[in-house]
C-alpha positions in Angstrom: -37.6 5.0 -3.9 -36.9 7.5 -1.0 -39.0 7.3 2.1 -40.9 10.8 2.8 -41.4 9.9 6.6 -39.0 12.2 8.5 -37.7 11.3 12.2 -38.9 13.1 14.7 -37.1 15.8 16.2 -35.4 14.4 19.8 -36.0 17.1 23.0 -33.2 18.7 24.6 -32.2 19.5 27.6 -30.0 22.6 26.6 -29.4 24.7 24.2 -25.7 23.4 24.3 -27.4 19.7 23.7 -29.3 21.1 20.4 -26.0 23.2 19.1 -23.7 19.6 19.4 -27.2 18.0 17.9 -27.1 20.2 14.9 -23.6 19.7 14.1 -24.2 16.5 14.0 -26.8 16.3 12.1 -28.4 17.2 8.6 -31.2 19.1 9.0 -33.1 17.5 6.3 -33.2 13.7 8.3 -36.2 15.5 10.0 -37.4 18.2 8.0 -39.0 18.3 4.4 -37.6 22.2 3.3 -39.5 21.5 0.1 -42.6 22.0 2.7 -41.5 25.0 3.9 -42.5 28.5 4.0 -41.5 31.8 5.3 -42.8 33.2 8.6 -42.1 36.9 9.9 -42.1 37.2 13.8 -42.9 41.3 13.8 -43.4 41.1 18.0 -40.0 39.7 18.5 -37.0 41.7 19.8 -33.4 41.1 18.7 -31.1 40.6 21.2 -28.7 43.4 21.4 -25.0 43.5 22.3 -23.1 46.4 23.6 -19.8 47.4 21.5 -17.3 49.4 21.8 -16.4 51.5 18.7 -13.9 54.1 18.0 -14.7 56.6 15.4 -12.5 59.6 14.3 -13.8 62.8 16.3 -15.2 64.4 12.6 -17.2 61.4 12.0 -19.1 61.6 15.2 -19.8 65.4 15.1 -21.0 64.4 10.8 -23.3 62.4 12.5 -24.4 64.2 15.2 -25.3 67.3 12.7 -27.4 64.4 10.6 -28.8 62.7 13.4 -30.0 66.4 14.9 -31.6 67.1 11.0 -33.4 64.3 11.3 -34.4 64.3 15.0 -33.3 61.1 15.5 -30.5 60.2 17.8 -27.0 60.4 17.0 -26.9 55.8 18.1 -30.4 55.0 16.0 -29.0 57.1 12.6 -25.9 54.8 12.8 -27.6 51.5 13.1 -30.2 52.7 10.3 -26.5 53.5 8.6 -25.1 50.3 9.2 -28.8 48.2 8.4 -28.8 49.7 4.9 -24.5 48.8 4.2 -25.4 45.2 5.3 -28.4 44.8 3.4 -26.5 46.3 0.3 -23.8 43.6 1.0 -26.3 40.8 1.5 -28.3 42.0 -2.2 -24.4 41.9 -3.6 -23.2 38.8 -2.1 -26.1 37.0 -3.5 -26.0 38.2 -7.0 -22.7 36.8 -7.6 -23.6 33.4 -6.6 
């Protein structure tokens, strides 16, 4: 018979100590999954990285003239873009599993 008891979970002193940790490790030795349940954190902010991305001159002025419809700017309409292709992909990705 399997033992339910899970070990603890050791402290760190980095987060460089956790990441080697959890490659080490399967997550299960301390956690019951079967237990878990799923959280939203709606105060949280994402961290956000600056990128550099080059676009053909047309494409920028189509967004622009979209962006400007919507009263939005030009930055936030491409990120909304780019949200809905990735969750599209996710939705796909998943259904041929």
């Amino acid at each position: 018979m399997l033992s339910t008891k899970k070990r603890p979970v050791p402290e760190f002193r980095s987060e460089d100590e956790e990441r080697e940790f959890s490659a080490q490790h399967d997550s299960t030795e301390f956690l019951d999954w079967r237990s878990a349940r799923q959280r939203k954190f709606p105060n949280l902010k994402p961290t956000l990285r600056t990128i550099s991305l080059r676009l053909p001159v047309s494409m920028i002025e189509d967004l622009r003239v979209l962006a400007h419809k919507r009263d939005v700017p030009y930055q936030s309409l491409l990120k909304v873009f780019l949200a809905e292709r990735l969750e599209k992909g996710r939705r796909r990705a998943y259904a041929f599993r």
